[in-house]
PyMOL commands that place a pseudoatom at each C-alpha (Angstrom):
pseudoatom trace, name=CA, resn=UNK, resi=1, chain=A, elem=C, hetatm=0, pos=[46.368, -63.959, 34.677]
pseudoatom trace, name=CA, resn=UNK, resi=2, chain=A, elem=C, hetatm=0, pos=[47.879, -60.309, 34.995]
pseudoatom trace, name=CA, resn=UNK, resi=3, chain=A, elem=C, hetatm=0, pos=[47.711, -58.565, 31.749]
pseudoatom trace, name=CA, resn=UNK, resi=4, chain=A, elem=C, hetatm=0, pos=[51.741, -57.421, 30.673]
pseudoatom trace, name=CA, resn=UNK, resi=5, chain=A, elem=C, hetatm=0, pos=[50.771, -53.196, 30.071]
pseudoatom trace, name=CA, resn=UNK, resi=6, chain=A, elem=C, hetatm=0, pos=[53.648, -52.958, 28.090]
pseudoatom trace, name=CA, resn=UNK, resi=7, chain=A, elem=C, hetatm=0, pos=[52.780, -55.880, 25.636]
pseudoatom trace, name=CA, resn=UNK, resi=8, chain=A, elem=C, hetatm=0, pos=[51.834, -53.628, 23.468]
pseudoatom trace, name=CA, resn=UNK, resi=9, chain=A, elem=C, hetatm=0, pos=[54.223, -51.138, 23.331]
pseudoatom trace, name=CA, resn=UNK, resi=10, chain=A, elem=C, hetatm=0, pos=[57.059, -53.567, 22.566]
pseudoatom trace, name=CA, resn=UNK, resi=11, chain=A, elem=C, hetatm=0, pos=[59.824, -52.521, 19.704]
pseudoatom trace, name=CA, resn=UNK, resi=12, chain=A, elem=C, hetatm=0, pos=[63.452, -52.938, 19.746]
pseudoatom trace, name=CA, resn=UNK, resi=13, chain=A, elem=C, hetatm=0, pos=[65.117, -53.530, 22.835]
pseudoatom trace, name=CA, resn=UNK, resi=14, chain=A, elem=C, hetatm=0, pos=[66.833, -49.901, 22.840]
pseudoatom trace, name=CA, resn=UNK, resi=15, chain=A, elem=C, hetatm=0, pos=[63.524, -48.001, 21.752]
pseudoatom trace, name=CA, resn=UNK, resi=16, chain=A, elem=C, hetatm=0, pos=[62.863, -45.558, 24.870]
pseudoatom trace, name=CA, resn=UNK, resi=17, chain=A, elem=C, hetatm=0, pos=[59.810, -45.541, 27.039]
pseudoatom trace, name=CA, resn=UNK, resi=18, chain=A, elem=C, hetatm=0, pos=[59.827, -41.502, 25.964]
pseudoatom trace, name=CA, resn=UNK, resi=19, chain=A, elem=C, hetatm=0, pos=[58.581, -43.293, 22.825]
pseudoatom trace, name=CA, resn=UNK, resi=20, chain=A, elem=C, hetatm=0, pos=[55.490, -44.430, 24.320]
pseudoatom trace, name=CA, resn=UNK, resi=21, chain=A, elem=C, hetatm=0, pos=[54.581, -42.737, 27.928]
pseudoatom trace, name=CA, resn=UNK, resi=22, chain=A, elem=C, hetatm=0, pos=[54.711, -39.559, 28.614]
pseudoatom trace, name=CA, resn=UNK, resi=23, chain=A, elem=C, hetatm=0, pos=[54.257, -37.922, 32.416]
pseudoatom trace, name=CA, resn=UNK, resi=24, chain=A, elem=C, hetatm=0, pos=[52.662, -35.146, 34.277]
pseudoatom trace, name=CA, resn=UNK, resi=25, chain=A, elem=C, hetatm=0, pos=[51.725, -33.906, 37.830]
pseudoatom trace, name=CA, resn=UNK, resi=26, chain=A, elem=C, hetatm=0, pos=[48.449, -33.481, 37.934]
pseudoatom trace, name=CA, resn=UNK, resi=27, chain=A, elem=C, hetatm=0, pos=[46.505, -31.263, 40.598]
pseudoatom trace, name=CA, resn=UNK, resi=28, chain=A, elem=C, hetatm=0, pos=[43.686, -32.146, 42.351]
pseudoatom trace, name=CA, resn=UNK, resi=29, chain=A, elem=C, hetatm=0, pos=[41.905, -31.831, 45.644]
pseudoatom trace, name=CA, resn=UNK, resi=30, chain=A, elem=C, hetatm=0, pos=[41.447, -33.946, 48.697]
pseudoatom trace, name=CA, resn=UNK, resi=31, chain=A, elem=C, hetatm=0, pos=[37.978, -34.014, 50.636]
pseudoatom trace, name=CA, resn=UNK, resi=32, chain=A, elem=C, hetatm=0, pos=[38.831, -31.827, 52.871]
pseudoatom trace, name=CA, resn=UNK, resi=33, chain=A, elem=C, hetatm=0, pos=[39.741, -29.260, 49.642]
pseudoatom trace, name=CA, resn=UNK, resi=34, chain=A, elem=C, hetatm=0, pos=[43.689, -29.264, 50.308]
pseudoatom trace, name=CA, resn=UNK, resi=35, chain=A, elem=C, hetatm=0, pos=[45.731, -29.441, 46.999]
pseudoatom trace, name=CA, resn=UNK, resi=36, chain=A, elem=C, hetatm=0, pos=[47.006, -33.308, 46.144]
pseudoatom trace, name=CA, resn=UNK, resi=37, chain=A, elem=C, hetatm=0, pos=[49.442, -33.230, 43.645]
pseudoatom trace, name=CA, resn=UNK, resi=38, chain=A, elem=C, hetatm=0, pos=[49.872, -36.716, 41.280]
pseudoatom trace, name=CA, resn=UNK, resi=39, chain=A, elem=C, hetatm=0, pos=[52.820, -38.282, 39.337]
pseudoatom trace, name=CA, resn=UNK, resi=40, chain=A, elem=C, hetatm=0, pos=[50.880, -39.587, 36.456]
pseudoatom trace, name=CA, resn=UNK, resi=41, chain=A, elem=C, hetatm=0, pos=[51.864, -41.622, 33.583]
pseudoatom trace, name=CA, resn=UNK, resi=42, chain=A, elem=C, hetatm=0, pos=[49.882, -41.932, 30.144]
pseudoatom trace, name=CA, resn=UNK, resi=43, chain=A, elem=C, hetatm=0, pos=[50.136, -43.970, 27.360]
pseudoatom trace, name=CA, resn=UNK, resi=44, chain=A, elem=C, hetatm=0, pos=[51.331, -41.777, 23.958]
pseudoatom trace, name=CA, resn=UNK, resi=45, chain=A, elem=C, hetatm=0, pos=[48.537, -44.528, 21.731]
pseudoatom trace, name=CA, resn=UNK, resi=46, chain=A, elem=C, hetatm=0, pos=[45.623, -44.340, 23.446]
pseudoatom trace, name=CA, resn=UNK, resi=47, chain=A, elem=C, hetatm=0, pos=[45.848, -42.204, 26.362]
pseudoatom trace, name=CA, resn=UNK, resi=48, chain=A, elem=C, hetatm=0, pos=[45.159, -44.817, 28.831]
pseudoatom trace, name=CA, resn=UNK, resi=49, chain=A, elem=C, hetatm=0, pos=[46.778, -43.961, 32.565]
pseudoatom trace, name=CA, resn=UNK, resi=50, chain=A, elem=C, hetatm=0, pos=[49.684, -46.557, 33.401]
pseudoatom trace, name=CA, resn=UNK, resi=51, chain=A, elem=C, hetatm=0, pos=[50.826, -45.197, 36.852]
pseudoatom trace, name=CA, resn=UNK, resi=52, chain=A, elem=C, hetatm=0, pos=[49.131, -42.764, 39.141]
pseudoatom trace, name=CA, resn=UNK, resi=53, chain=A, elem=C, hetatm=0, pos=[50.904, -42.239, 42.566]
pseudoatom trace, name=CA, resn=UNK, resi=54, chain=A, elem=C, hetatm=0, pos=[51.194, -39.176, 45.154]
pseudoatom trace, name=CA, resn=UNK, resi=55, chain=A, elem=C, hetatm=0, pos=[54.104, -36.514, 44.367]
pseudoatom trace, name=CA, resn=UNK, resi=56, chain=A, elem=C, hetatm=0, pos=[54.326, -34.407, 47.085]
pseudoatom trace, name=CA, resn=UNK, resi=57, chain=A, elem=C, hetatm=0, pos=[54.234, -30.683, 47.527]
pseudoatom trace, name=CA, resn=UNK, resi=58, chain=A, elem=C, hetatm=0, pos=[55.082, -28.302, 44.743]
pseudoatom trace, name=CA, resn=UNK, resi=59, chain=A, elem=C, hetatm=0, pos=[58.982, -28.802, 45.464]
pseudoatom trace, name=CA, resn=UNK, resi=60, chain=A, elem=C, hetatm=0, pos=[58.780, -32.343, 45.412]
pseudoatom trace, name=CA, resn=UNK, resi=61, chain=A, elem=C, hetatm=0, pos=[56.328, -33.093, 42.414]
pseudoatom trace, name=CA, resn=UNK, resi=62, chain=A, elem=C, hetatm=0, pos=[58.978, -31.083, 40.418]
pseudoatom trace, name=CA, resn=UNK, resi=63, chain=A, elem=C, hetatm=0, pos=[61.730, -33.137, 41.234]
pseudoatom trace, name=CA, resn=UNK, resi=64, chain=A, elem=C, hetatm=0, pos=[59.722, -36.137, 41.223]
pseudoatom trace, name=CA, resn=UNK, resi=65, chain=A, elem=C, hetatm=0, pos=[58.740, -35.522, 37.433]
pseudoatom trace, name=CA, resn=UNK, resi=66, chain=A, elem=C, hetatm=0, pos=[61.688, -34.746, 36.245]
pseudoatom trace, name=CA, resn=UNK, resi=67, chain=A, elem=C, hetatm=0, pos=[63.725, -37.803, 37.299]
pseudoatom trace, name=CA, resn=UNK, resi=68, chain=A, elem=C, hetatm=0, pos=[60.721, -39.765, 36.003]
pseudoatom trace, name=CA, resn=UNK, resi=69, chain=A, elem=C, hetatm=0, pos=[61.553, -38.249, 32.485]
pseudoatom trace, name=CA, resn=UNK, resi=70, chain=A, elem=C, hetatm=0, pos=[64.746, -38.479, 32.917]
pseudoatom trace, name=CA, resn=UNK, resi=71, chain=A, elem=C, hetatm=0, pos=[63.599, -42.352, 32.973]
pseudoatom trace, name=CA, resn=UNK, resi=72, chain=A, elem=C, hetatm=0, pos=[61.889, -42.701, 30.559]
pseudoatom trace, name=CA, resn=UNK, resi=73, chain=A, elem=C, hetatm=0, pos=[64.193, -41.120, 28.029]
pseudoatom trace, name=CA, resn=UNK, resi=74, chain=A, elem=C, hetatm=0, pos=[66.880, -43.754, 29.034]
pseudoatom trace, name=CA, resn=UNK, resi=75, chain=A, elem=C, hetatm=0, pos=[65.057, -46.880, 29.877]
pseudoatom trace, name=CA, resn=UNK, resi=76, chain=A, elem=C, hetatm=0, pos=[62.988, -49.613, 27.876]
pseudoatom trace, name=CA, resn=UNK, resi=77, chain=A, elem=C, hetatm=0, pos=[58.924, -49.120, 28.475]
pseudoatom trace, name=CA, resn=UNK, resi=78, chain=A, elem=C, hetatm=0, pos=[59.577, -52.852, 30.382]
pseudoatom trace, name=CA, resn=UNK, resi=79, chain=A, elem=C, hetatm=0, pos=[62.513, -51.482, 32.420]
pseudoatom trace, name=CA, resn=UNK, resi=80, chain=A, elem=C, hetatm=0, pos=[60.144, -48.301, 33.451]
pseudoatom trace, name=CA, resn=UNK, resi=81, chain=A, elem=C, hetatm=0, pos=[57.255, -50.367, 34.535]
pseudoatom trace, name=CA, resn=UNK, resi=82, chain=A, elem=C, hetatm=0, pos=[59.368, -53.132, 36.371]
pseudoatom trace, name=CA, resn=UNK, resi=83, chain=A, elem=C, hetatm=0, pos=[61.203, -50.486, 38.259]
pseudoatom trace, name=CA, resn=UNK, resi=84, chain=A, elem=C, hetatm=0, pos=[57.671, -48.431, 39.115]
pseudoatom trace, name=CA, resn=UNK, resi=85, chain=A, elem=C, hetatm=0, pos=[56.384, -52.093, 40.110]
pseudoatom trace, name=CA, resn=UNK, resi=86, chain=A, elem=C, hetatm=0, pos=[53.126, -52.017, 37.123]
pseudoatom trace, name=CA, resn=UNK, resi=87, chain=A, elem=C, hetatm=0, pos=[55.081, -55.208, 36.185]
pseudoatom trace, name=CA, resn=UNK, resi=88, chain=A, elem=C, hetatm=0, pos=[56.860, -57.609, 38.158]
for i in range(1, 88): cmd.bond("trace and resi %d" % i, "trace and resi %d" % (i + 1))
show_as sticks, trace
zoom trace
């Protein structure tokens, strides 16, 4: 049985994900030492990452993270994850 990740992050049904998960782009490198930038979602309670996925170059991360935080300042933590697909 999948385990719900936003069980326990539930409130009220209006409380914002921007409550609870905060994101970054995170820069790392691939194998063959080219920058790999990463959309990367954390947990505000225990830190724990909740979505990891490939943002593109510079231009693109940027835009990338801010519509994600535009997100989750105006969706539910169970809207965020069923839109990103952690939950179905």
């Amino acid at each position: 049985m999948a385990i719900d990740p936003a069980a326990s992050m539930q409130s009220d049904a209006f409380d914002p994900a921007s409550n609870h998960l905060d994101a970054r782009i995170d820069i790392g490198r691939t194998w063959l030492l080219r920058r790999r930038r990463e959309l990367v979602v954390t947990r505000h309670d225990t830190g724990a990452v909740e979505l990891r996925v490939e943002a593109g170059d510079q231009a693109q991360a940027g835009r990338l993270l801010a519509q994600v935080h535009g997100e989750l300042h105006s969706k539910t933590v169970v809207e965020f994850f069923r839109e990103w697909r952690v939950i179905s």
